[in-house]
N, C-alpha and C positions, 0 to 999 in steps of 0.2 A: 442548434437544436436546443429547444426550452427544456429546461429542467423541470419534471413534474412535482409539482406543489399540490398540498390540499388546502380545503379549506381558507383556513388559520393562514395560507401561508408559508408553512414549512414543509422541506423536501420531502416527498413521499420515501417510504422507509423501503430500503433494496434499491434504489435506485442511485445513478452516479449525478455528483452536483459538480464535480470537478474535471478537468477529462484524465486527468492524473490519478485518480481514486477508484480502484474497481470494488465494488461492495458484493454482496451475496448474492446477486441474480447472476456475477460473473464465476463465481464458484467453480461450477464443473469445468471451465472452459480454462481458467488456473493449473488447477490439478491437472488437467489434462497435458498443458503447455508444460509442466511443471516430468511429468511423464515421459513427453516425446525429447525434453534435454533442452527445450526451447526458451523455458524460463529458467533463472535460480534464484529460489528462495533464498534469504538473508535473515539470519535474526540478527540487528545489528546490533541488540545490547549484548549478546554472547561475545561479539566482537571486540567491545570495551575489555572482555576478562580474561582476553589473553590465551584464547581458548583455540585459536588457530582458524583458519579459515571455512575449511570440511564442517568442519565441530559447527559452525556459525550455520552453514549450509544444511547440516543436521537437522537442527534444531529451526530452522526457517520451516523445513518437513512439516515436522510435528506438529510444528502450529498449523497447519491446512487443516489437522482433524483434530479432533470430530468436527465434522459440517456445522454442525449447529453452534459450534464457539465460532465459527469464521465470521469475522466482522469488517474487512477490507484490507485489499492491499494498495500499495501507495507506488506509484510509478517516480522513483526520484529523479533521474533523468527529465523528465518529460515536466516534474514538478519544478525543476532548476529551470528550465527553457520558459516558463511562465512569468519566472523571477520568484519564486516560492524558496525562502529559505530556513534552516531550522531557528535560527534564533534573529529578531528584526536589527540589520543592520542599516548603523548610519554613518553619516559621515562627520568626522571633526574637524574643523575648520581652527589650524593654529594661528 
């Protein structure tokens, strides 16, 4: 499925360009998953601080609200299966 573009060209705003990336039109459908036990949210920099796992899970919460701060969640699993990594790795050749 094509990703909807305007104009100009660039991704129409709320909409997913990645299949890894759910943005704002997936919202309620988050929360919801998030609800029934089916998802768990992660803050993964709380994770960095040593703060324990729950606490990270906590704080993953919170950030779902308010609605209107929600600007996408990222499927890392699904983003790894793509070959998506956090930082570009290469190879050295000794």
């Amino acid at each position: 499925m094509d990703t909807p573009v305007d104009p100009r060209g660039t991704v129409v705003a709320g909409t997913q360009a990645e299949r890894w990336v759910s943005g704002r039109l997936a919202y309620d459908e988050i929360v919801r998953q998030v609800d029934q036990g089916n998802l768990v949210p992660i803050e993964s920099v709380k994770l960095t601080e040593n703060c324990g796992f729950w606490a990270a899970v906590e704080a993953g919460k919170e950030n779902l609200r308010p609605r209107r701060e929600f600007h996408s969640m990222i499927d890392v699993l699904s983003a790894r299966f793509d070959r998506v990594t956090p930082l570009p790795l290469t190879e050295s050749r000794l």
